[in-house]
N, C-alpha and C positions, 0 to 999 in steps of 0.2 A: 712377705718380707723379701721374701728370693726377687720376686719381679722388682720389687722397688732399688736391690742392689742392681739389677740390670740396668736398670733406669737410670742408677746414680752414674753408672760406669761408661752407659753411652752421651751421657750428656758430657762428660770428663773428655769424652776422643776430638771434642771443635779445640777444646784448652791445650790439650799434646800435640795436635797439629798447628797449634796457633802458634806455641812456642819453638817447637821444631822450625818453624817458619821464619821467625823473628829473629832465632838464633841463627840462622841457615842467612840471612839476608843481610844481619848486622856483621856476618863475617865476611861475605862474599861484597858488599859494595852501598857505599853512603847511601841513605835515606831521607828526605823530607821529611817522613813521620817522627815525632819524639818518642825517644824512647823511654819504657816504665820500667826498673828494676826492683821483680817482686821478689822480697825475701822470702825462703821455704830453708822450714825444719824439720828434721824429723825427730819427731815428739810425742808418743802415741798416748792418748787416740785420736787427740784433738789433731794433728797431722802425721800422717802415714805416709811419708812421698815415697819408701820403699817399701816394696811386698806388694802382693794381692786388693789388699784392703787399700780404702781410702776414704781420712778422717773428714770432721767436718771443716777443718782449716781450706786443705787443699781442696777439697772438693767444689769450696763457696770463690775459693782465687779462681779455679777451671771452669766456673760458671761466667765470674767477672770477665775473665781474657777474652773468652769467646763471644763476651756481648761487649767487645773494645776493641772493635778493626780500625781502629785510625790509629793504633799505637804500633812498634816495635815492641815483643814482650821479651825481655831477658829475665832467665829464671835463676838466680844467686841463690845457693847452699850456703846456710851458715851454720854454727855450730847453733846446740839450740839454749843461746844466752839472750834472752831478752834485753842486756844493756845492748849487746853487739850491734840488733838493729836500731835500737832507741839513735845508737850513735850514729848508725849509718843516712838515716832521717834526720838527722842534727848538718851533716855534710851534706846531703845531699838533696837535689830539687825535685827528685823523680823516683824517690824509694816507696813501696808499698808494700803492707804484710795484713795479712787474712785473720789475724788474730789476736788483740790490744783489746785491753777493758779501757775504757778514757778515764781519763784521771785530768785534775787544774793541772799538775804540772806538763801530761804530755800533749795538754791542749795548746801547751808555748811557741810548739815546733811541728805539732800533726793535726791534721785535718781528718774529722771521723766524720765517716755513713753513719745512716739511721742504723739501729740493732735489727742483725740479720739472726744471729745466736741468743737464746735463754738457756742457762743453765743452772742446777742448783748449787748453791752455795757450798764455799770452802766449808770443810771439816777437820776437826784436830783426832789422828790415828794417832792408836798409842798401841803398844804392844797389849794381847791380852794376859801376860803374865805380871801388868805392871800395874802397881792399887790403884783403887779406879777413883776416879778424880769426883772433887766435891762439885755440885750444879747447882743452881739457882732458877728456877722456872725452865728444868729443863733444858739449860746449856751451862756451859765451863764459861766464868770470868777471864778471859784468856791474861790482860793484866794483872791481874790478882794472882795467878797459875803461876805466871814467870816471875811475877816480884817475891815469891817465896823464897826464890835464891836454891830452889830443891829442884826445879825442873830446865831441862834447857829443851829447846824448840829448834827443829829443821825448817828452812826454806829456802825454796827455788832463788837462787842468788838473780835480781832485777826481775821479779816479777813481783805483779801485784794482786793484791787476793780483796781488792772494795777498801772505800774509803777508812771504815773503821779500824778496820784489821792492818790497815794499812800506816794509822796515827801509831798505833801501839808497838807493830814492828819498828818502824825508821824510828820508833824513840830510844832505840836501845844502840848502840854502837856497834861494830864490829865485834867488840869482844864480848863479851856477857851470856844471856840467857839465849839470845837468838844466835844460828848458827846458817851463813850462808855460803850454800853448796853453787859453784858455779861451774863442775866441771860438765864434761857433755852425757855423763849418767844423769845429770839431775834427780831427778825422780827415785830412781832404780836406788841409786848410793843412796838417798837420803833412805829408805825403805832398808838398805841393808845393815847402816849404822844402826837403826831402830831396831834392830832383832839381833845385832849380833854380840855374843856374850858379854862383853866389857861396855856396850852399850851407851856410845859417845851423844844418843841423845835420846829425850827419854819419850819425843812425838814431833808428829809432821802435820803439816800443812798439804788438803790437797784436796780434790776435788774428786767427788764419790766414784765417777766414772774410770778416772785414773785408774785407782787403785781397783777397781772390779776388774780390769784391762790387762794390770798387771798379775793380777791372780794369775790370770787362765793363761798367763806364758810358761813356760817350763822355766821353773827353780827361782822364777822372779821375788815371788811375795811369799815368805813363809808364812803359813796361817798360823792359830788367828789374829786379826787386828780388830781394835774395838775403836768405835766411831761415834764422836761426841759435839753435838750441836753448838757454836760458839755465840754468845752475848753479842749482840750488835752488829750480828750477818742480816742483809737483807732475804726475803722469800725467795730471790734470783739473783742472779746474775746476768746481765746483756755484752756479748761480743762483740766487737764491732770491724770493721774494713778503716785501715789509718792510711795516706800517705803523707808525703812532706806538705810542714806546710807551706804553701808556693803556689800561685797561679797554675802551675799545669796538677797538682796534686787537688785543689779544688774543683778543676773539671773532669779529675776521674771521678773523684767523691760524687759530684755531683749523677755522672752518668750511672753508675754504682748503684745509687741510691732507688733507679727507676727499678731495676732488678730486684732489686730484697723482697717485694712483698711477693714476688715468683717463686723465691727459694726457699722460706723459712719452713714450709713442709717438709721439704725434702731433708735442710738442715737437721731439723728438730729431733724426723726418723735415725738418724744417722746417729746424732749424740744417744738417743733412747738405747740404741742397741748394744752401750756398754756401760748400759744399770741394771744391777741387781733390782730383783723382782719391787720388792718394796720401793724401791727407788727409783724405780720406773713408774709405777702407780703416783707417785709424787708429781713427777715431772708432767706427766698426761695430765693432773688437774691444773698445773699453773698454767704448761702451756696453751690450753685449751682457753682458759682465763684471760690469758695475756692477748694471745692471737686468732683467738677462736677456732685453731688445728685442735683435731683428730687423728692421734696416733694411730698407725696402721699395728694390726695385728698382730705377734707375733705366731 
């Protein structure tokens, strides 16, 4: 695992120098080349742009850049609200981000890669001091759950968690059982509202790795949380590479596309190594399944 972090980190130094480059040229004097404005969050784990570590978001854009020398690359921090870039792709002809599940509606305005990322599906945390929820072949009705009028639900404000989960959320309006967090804790707040005494919501939306992620930071995740399988999640999840859609957003996509079946090894290591043991042993049969990778050891 150690070599394959080296692995990841030198493959990362064409992407820092590419963009050092690009930003260094776009200030200093016009270009021919067009330029791509890649959205970067930090969002851990799926993107890490600061610290040591580095998730599978930025990692797979640091592969992209450096297999994309005809472009200028400018690298835009944004907070990490997934409408922010939706909008910025709405405006704009030349935006790109490393991290969108496709959906019908942001197929109206983005142009997606073949899946570079599988991951496993959302899961509903609930505190474990809190009664444990009724299941049906082994998962929570998630409509049924909220239409009690007894439970209210956290989520990542403009993100999307798959098609189903996703009819049942937007059915509900701003005010009611769902509850959306849009400041730049995302995650962190929704997790601390969940535990903390007066307990403004009673579970989250999230994905397994997140929340193992946020365990192991200091004071992040008070243990325990209990983790419960939802009605009408698919086996996976696929990530994909979006930019605008626009002629020059189709010929990144397109070149993009020649890359993914290079990186999904190296991707797949990188997601694995913030699941819990069981949940790792999951992932290594579907992705195995899916792509026919072989997780590296730990």
């Amino acid at each position: 695992m150690e070599q394959f972090l080296m692995r990841a980190k030198r493959r990362l130094l064409p992407w820092l120098l590419c963009l050092v480059h690009g930003i260094a040229m776009a200030i200093e004097a016009p270009t021919d080349q067009p330029t791509l404005r890649w959205m970067t969050i930090d969002f851990p784990p799926l993107f890490m742009v600061s610290g040591p570590e580095h998730g599978v978001g930025d990692y797979a854009q640091g592969v992209a850049v450096a297999n994309l020398p005809g472009y200028e690359h400018v690298l835009q921090a944004v907070p990490p609200n997934y409408q922010r870039i939706e909008q910025e792709m709405k405006n704009r002809e030349n935006v790109c981000f490393a991290g969108f599940l496709k959906t019908p509606e942001r197929e109206r305005f983005m142009t997606f890669s073949e899946p570079y990322l599988l991951m496993l599906p959302v899961q509903l945390f609930i505190s474990a001091g809190h009664a444990a929820l009724a299941q049906e072949n082994g998962a929570v009705d998630l409509r049924g759950l909220l239409d009690t009028g007894t439970f209210r639900l956290g989520v990542l404000g403009g993100r999307r968690y798959g098609a189903t989960l996703d009819q049942v959320i937007d059915s509900y309006g701003e005010r009611g059982p769902v509850y959306r967090r849009y400041s730049k804790d995302q995650l962190r707040g929704l997790i601390n509202m969940l535990m903390a005494h007066d307990r403004a919501i009673d579970g989250v939306l999230a994905y397994p790795g997140e929340i193992t992620y946020l365990s192991k930071q200091e004071s992040s995740v008070p243990r325990p949380l209990r983790a419960y399988p939802l009605q009408g999640s698919p086996a996976a999840i696929f990530g994909y590479f979006a930019c605008s859609r626009s002629r020059l957003g189709q010929a990144v996509i397109a070149s993009i596309d020649r890359t993914i079946p290079h990186i999904r090894a190296e991707v797949a290591a990188l997601y694995a190594r913030d699941l819990a043991p069981p949940a790792r042993a999951a992932y290594a049969s579907l992705v195995y399944a899916q792509w026919g990778i072989r997780l590296p050891r730990e």
